[in-house]
mmCIF entry with sequence, helices, sheets and N, C-alpha, C, O atoms, coordinates in Angstrom:
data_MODEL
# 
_entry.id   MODEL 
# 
_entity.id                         1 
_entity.type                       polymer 
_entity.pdbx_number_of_molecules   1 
# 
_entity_poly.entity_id                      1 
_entity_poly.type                           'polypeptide(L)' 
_entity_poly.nstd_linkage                   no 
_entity_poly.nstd_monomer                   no 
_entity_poly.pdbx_seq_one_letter_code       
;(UNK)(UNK)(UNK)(UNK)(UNK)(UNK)(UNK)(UNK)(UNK)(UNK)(UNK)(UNK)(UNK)(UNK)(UNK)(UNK)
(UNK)(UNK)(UNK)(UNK)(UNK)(UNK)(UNK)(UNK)(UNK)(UNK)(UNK)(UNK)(UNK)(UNK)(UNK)(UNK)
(UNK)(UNK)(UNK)(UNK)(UNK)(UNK)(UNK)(UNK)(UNK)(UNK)(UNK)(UNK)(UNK)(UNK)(UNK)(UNK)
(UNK)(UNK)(UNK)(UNK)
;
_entity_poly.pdbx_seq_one_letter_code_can   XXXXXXXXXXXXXXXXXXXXXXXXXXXXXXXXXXXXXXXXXXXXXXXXXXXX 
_entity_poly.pdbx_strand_id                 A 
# 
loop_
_entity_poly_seq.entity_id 
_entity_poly_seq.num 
_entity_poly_seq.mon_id 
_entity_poly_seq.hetero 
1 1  UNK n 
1 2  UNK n 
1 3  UNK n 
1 4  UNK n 
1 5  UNK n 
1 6  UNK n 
1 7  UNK n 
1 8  UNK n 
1 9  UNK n 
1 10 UNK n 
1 11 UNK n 
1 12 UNK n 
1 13 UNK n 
1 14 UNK n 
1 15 UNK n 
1 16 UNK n 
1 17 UNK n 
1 18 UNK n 
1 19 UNK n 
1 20 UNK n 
1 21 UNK n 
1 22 UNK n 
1 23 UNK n 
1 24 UNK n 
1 25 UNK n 
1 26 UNK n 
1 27 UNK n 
1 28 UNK n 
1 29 UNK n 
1 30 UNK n 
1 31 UNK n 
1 32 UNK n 
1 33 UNK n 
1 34 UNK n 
1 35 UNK n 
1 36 UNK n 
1 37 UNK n 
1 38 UNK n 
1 39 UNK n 
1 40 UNK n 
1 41 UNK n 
1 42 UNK n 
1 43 UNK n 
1 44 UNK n 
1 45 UNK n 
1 46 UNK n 
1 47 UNK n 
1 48 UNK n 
1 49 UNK n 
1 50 UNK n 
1 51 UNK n 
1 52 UNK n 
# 
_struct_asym.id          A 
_struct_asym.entity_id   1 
# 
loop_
_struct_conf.conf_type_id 
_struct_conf.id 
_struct_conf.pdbx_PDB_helix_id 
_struct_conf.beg_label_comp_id 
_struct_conf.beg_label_asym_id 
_struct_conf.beg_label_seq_id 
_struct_conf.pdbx_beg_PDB_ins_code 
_struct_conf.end_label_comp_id 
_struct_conf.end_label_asym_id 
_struct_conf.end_label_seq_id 
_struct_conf.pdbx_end_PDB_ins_code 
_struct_conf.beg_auth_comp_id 
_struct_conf.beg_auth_asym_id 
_struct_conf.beg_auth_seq_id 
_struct_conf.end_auth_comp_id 
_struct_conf.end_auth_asym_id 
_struct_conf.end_auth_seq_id 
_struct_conf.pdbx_PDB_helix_class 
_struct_conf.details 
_struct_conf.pdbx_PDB_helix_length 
HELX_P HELX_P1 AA1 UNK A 2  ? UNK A 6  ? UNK A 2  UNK A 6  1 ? 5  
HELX_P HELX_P2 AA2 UNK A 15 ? UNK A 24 ? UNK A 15 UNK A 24 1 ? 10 
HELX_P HELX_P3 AA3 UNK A 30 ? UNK A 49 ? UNK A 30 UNK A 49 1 ? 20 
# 
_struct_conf_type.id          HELX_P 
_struct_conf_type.criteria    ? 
_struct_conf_type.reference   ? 
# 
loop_
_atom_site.group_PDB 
_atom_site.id 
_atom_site.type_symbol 
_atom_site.label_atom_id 
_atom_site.label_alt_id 
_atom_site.label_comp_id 
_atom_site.label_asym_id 
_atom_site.label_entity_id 
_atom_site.label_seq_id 
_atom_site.pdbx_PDB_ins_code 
_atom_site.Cartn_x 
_atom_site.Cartn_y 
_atom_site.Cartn_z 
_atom_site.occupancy 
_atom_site.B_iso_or_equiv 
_atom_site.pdbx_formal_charge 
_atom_site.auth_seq_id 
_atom_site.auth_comp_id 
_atom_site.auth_asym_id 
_atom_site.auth_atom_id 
_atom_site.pdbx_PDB_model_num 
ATOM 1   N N  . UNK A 1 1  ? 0.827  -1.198 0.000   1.00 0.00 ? 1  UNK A N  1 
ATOM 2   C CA . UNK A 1 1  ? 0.000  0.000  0.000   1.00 0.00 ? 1  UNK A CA 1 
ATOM 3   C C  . UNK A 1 1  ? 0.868  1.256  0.000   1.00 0.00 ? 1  UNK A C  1 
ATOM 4   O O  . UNK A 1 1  ? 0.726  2.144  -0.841  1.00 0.00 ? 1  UNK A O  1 
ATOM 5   N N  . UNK A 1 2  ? 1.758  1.292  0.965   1.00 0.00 ? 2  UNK A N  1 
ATOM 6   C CA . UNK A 1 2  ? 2.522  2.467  1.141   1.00 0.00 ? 2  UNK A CA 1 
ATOM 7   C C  . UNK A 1 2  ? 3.439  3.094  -0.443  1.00 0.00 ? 2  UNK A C  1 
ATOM 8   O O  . UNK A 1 2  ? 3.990  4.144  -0.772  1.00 0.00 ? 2  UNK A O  1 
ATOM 9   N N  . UNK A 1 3  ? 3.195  1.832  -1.038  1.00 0.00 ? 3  UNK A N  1 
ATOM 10  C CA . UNK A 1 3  ? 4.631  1.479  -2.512  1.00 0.00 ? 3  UNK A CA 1 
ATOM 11  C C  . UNK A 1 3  ? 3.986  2.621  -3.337  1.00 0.00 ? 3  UNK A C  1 
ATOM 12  O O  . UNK A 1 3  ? 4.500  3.595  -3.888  1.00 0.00 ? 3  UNK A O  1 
ATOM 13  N N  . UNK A 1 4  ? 2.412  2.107  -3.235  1.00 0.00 ? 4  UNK A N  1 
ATOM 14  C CA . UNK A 1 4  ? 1.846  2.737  -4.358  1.00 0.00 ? 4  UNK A CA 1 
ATOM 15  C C  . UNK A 1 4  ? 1.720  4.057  -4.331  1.00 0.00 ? 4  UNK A C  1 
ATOM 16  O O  . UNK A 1 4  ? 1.732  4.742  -5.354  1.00 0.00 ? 4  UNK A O  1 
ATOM 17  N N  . UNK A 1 5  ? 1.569  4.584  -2.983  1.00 0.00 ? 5  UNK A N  1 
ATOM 18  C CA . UNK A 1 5  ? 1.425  5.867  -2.709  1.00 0.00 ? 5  UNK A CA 1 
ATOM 19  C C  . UNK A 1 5  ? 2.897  6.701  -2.842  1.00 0.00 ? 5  UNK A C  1 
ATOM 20  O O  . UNK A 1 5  ? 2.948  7.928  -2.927  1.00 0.00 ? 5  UNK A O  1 
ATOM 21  N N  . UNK A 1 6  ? 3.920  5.936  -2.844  1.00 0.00 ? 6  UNK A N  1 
ATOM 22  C CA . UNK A 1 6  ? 5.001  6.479  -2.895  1.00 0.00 ? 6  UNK A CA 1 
ATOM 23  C C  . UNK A 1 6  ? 5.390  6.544  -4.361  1.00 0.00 ? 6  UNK A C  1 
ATOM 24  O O  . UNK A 1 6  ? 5.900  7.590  -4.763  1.00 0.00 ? 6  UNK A O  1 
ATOM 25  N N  . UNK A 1 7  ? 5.225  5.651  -5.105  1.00 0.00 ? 7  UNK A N  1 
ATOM 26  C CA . UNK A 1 7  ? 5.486  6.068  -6.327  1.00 0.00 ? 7  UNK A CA 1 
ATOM 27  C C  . UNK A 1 7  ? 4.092  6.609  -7.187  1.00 0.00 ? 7  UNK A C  1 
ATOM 28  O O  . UNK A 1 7  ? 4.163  6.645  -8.415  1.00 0.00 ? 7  UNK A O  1 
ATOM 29  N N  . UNK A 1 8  ? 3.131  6.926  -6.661  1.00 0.00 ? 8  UNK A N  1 
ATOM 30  C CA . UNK A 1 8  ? 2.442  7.999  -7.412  1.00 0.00 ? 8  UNK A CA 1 
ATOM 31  C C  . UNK A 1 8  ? 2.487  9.342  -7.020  1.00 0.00 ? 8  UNK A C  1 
ATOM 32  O O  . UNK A 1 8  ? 1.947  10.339 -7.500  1.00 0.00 ? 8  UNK A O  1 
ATOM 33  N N  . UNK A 1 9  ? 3.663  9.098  -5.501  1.00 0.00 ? 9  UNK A N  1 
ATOM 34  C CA . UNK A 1 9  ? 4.060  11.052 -5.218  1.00 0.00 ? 9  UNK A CA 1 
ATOM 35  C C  . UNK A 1 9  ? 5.080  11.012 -6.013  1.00 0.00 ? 9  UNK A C  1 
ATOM 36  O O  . UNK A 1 9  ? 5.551  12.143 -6.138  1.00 0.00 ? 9  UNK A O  1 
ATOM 37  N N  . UNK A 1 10 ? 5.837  9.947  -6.820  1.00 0.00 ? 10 UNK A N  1 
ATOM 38  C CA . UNK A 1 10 ? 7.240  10.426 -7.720  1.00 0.00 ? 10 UNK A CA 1 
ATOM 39  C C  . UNK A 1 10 ? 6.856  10.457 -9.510  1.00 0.00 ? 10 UNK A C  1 
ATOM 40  O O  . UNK A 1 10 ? 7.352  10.964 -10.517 1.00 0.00 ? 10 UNK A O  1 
ATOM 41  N N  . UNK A 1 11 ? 5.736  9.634  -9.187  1.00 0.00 ? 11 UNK A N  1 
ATOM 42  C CA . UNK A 1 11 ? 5.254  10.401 -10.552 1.00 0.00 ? 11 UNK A CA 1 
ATOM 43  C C  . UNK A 1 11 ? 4.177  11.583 -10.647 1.00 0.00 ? 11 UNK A C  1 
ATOM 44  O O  . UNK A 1 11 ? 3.746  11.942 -11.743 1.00 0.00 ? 11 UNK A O  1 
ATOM 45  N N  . UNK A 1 12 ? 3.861  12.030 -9.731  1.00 0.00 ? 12 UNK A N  1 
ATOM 46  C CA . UNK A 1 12 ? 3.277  12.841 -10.283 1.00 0.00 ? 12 UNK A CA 1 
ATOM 47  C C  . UNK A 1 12 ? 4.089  13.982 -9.448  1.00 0.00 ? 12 UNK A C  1 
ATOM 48  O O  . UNK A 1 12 ? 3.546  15.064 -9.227  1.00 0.00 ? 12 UNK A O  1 
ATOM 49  N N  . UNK A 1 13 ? 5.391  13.705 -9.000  1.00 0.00 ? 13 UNK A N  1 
ATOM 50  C CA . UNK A 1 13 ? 6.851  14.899 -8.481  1.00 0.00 ? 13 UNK A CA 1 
ATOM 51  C C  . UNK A 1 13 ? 5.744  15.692 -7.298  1.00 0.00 ? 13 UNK A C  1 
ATOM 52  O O  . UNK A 1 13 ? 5.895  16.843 -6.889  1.00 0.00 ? 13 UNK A O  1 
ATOM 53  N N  . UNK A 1 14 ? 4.646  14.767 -6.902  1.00 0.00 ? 14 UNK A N  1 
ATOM 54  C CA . UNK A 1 14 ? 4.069  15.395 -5.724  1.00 0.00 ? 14 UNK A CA 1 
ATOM 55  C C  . UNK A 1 14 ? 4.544  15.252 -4.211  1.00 0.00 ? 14 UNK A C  1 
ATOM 56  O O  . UNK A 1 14 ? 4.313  14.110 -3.813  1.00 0.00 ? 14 UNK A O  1 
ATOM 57  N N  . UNK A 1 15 ? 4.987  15.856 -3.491  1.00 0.00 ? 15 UNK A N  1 
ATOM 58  C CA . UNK A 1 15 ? 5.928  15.763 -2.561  1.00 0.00 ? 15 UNK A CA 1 
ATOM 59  C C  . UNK A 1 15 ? 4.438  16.174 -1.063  1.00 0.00 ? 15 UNK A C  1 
ATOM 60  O O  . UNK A 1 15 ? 4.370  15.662 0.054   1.00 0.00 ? 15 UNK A O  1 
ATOM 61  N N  . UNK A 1 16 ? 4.149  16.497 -1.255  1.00 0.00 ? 16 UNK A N  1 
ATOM 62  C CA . UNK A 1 16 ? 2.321  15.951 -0.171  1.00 0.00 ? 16 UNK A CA 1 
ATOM 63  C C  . UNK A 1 16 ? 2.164  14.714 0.121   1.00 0.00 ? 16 UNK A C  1 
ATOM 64  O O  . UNK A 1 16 ? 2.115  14.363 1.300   1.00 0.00 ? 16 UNK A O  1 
ATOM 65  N N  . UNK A 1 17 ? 2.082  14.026 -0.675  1.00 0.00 ? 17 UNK A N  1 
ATOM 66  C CA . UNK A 1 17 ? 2.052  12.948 -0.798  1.00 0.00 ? 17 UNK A CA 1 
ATOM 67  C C  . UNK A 1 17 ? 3.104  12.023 0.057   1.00 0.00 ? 17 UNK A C  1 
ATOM 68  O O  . UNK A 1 17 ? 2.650  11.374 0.999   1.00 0.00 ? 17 UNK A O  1 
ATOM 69  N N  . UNK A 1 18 ? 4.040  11.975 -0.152  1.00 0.00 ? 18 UNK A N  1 
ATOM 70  C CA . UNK A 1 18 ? 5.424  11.843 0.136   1.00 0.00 ? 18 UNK A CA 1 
ATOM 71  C C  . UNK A 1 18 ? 5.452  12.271 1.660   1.00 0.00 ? 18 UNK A C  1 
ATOM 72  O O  . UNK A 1 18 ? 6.051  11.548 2.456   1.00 0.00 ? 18 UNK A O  1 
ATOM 73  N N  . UNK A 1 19 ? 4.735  13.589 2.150   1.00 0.00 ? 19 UNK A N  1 
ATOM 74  C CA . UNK A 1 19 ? 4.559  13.555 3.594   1.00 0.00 ? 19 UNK A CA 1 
ATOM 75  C C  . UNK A 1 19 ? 3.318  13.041 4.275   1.00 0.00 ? 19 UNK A C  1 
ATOM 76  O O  . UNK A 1 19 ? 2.994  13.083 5.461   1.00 0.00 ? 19 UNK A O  1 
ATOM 77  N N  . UNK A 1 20 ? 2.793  12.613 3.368   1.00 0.00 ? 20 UNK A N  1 
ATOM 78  C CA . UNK A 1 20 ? 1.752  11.966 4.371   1.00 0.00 ? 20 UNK A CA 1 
ATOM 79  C C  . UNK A 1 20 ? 2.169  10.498 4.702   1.00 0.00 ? 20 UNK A C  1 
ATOM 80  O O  . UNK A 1 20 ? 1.964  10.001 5.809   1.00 0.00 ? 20 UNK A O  1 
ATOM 81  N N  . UNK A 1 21 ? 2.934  9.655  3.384   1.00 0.00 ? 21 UNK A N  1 
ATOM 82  C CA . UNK A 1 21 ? 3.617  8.788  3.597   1.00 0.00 ? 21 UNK A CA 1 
ATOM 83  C C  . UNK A 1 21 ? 4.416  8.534  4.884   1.00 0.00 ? 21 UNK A C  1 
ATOM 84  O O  . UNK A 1 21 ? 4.411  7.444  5.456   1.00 0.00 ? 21 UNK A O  1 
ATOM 85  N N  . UNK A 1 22 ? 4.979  9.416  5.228   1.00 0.00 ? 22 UNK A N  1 
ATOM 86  C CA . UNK A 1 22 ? 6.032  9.384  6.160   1.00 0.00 ? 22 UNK A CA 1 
ATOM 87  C C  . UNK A 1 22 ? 4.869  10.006 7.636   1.00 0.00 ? 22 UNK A C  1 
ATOM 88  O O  . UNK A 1 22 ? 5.146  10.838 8.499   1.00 0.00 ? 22 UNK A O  1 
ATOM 89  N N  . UNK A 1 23 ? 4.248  9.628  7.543   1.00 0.00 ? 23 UNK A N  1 
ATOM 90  C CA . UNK A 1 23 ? 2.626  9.983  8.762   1.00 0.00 ? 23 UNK A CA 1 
ATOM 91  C C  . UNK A 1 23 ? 2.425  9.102  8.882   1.00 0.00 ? 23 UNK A C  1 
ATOM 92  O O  . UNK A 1 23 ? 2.337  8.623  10.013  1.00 0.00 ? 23 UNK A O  1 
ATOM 93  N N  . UNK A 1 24 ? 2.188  8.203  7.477   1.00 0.00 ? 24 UNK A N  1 
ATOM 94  C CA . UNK A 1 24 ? 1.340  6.996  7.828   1.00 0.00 ? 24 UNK A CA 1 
ATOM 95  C C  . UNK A 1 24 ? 2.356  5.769  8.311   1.00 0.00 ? 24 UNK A C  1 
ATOM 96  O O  . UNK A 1 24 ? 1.924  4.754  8.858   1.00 0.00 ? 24 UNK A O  1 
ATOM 97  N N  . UNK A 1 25 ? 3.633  5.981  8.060   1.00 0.00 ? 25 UNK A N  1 
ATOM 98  C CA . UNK A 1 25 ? 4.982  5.204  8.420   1.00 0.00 ? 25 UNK A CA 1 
ATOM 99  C C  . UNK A 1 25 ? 4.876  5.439  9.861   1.00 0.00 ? 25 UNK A C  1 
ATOM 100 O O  . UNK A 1 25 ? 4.874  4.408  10.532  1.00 0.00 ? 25 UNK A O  1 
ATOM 101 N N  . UNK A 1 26 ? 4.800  6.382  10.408  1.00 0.00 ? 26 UNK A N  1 
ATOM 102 C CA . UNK A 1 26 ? 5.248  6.861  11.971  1.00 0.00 ? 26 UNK A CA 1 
ATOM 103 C C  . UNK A 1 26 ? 3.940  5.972  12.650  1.00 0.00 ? 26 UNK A C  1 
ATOM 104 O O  . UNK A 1 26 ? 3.945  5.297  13.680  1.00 0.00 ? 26 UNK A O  1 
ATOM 105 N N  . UNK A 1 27 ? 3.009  6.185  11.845  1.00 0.00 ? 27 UNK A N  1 
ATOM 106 C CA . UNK A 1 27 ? 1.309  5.750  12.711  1.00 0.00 ? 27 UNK A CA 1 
ATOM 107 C C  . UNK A 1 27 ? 0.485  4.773  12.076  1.00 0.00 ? 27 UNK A C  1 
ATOM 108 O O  . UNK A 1 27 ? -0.699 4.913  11.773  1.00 0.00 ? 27 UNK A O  1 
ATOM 109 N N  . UNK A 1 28 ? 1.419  3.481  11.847  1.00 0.00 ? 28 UNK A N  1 
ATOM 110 C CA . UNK A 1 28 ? 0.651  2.435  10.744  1.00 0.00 ? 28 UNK A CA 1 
ATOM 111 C C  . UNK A 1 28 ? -0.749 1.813  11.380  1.00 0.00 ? 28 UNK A C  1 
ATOM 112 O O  . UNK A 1 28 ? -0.910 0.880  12.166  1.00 0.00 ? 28 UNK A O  1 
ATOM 113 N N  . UNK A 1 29 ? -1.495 2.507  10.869  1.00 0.00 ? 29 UNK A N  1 
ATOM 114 C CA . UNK A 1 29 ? -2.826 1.344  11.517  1.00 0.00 ? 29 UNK A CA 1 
ATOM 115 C C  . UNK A 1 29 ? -4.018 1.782  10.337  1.00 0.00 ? 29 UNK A C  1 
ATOM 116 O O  . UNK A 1 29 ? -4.141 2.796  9.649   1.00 0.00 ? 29 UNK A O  1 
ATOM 117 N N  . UNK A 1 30 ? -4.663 0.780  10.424  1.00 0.00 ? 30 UNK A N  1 
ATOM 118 C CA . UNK A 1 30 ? -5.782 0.718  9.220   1.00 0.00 ? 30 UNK A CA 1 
ATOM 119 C C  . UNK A 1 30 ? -6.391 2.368  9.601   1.00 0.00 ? 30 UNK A C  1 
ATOM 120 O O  . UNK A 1 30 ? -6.529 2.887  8.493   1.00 0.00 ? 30 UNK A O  1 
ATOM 121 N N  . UNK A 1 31 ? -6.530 2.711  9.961   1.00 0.00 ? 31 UNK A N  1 
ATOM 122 C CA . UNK A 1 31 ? -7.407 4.126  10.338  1.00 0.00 ? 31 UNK A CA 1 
ATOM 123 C C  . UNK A 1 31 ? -6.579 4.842  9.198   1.00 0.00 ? 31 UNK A C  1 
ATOM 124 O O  . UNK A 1 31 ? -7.159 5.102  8.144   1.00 0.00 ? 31 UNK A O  1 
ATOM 125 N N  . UNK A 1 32 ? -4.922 5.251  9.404   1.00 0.00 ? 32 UNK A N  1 
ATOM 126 C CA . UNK A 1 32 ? -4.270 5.825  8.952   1.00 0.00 ? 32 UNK A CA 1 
ATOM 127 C C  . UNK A 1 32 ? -4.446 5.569  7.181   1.00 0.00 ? 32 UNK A C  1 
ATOM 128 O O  . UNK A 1 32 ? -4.479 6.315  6.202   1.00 0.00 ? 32 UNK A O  1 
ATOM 129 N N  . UNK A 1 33 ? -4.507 4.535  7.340   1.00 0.00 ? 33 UNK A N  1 
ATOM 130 C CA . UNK A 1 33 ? -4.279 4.421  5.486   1.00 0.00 ? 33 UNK A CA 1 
ATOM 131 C C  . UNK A 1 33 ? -5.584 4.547  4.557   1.00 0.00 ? 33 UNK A C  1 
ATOM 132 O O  . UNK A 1 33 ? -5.743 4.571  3.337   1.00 0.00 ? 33 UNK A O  1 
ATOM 133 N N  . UNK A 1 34 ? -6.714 4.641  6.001   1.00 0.00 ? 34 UNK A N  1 
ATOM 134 C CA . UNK A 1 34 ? -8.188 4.897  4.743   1.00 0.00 ? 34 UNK A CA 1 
ATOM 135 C C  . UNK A 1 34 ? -7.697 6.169  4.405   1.00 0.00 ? 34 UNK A C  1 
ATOM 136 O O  . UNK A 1 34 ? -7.642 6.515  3.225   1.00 0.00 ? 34 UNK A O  1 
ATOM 137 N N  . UNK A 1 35 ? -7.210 7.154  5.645   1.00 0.00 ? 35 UNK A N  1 
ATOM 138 C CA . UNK A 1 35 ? -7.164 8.389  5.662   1.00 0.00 ? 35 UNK A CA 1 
ATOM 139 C C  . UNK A 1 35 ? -5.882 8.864  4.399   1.00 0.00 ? 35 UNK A C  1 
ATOM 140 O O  . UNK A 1 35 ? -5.741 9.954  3.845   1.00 0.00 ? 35 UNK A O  1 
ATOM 141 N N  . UNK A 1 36 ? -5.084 7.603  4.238   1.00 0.00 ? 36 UNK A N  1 
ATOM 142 C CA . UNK A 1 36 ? -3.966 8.244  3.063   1.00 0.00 ? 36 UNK A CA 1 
ATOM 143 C C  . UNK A 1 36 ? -4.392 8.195  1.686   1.00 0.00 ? 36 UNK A C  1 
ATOM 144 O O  . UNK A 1 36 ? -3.952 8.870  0.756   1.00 0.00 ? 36 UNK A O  1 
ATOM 145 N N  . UNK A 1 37 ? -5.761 6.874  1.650   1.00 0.00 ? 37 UNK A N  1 
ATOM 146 C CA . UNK A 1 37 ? -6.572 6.493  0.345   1.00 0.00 ? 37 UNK A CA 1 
ATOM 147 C C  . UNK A 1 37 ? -7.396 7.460  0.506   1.00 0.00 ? 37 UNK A C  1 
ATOM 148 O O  . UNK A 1 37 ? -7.099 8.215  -0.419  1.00 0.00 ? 37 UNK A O  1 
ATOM 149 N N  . UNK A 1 38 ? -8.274 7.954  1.100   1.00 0.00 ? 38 UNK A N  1 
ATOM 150 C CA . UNK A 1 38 ? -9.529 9.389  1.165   1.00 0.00 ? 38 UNK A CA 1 
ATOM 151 C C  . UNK A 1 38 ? -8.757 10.206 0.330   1.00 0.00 ? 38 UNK A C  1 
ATOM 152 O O  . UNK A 1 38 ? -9.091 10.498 -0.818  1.00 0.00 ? 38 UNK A O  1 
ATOM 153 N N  . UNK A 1 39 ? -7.580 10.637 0.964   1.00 0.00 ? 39 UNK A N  1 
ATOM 154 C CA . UNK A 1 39 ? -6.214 11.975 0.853   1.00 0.00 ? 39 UNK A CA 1 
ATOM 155 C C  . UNK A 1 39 ? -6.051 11.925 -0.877  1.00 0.00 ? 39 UNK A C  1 
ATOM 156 O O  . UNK A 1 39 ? -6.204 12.731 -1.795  1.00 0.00 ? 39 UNK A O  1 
ATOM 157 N N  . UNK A 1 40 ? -5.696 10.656 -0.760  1.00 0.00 ? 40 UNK A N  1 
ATOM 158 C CA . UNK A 1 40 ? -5.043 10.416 -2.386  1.00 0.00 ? 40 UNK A CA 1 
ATOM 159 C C  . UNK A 1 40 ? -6.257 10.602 -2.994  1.00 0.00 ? 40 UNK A C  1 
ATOM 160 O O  . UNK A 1 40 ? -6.342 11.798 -3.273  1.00 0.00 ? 40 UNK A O  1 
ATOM 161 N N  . UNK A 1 41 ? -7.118 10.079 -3.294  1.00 0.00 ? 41 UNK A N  1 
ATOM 162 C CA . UNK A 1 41 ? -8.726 10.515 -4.310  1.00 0.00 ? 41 UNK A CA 1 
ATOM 163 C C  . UNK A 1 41 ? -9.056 11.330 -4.503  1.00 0.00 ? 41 UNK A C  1 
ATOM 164 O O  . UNK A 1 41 ? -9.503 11.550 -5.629  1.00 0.00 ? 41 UNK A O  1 
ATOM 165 N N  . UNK A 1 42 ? -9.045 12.268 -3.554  1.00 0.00 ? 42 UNK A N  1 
ATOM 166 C CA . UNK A 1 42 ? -9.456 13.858 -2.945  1.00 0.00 ? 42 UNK A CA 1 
ATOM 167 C C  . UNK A 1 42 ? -8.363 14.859 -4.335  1.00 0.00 ? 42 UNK A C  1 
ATOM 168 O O  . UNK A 1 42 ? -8.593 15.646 -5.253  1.00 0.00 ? 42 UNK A O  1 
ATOM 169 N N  . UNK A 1 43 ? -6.880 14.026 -3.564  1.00 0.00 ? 43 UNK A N  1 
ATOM 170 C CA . UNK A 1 43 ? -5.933 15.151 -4.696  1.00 0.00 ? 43 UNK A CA 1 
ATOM 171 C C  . UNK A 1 43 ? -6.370 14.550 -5.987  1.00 0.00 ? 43 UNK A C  1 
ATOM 172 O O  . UNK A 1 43 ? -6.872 15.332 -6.795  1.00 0.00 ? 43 UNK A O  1 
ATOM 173 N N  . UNK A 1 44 ? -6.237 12.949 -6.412  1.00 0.00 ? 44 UNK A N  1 
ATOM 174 C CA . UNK A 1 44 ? -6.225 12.827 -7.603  1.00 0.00 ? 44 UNK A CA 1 
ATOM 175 C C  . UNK A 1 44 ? -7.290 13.832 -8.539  1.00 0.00 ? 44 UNK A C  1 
ATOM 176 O O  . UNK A 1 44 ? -6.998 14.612 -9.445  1.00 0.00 ? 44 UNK A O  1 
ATOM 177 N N  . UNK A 1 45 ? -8.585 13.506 -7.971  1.00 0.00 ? 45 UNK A N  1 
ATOM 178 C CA . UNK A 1 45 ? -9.721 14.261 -8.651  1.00 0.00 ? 45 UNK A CA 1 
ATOM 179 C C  . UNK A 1 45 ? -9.315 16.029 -8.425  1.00 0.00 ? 45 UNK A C  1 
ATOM 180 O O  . UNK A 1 45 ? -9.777 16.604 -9.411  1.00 0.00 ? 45 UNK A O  1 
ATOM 181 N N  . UNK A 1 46 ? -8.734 16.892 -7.634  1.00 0.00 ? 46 UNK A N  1 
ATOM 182 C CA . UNK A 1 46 ? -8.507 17.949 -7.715  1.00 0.00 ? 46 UNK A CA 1 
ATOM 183 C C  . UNK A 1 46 ? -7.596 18.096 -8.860  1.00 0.00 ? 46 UNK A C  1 
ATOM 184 O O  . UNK A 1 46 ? -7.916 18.954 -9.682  1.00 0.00 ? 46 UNK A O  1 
ATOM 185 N N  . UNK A 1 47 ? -6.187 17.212 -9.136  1.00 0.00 ? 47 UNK A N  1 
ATOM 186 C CA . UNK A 1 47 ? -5.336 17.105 -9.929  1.00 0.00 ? 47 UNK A CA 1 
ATOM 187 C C  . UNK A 1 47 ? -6.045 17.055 -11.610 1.00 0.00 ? 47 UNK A C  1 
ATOM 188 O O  . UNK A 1 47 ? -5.378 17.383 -12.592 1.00 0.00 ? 47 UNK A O  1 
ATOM 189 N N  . UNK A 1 48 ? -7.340 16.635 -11.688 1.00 0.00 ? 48 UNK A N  1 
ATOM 190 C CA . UNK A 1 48 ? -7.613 15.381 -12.627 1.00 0.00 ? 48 UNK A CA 1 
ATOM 191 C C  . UNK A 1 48 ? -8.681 17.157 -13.210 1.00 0.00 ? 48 UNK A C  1 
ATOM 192 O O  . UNK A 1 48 ? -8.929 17.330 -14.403 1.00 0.00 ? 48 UNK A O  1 
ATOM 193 N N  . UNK A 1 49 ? -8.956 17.796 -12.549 1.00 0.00 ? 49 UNK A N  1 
ATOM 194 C CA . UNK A 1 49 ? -9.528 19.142 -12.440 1.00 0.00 ? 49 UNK A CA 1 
ATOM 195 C C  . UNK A 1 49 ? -8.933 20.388 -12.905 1.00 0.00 ? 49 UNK A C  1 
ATOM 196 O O  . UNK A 1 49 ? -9.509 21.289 -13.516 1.00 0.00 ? 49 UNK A O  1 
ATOM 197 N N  . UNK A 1 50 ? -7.778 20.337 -12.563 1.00 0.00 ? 50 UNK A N  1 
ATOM 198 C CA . UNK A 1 50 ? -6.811 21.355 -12.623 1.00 0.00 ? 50 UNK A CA 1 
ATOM 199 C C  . UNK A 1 50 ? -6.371 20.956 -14.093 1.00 0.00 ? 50 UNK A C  1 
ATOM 200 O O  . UNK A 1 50 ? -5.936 21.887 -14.771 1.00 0.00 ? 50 UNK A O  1 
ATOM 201 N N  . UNK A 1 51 ? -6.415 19.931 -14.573 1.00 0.00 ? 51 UNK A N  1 
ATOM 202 C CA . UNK A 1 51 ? -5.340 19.218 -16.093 1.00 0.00 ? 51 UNK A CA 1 
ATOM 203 C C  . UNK A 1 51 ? -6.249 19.922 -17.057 1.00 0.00 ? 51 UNK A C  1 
ATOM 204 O O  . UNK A 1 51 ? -5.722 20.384 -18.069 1.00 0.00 ? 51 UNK A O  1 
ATOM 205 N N  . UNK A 1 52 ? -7.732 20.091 -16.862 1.00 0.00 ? 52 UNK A N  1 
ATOM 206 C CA . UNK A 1 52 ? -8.765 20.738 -17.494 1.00 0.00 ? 52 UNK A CA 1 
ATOM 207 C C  . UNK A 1 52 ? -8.739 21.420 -17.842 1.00 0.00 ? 52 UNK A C  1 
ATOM 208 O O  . UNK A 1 52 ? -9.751 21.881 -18.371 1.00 0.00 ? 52 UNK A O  1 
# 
C-alpha cells in the first residue's frame, strides 16, 4: 500500500504525498491508510480538475 502511494508522489513529483507517507509510516494502523486512500482521491480528482 505504502509502494503505491510512494510512487504515485514520484510520478506525479508530488511531494504531499510523500509527507503523508512518512505519517502513515510513523502511525501504521488501518485508520491511517483509509485516511492516506480518502487523501489520495481527494488530490487525484482535484489534480484530474486542474489538467482541465
Amino acid at each position: 500500500m505504502s509502494l503505491v502511494i510512494l510512487e504515485y508522489a514520484i510520478a506525479t513529483k508530488t511531494y504531499e504525498i510523500t509527507r503523508l507517507l512518512a505519517a502513515c509510516n510513523q502511525n501504521v494502523t488501518k485508520n491511517s491508510y483509509k485516511k492516506a486512500i480518502i487523501l489520495l482521491i481527494i488530490f487525484k480528482t482535484d489534480l484530474t480538475k486542474s489538467l482541465k
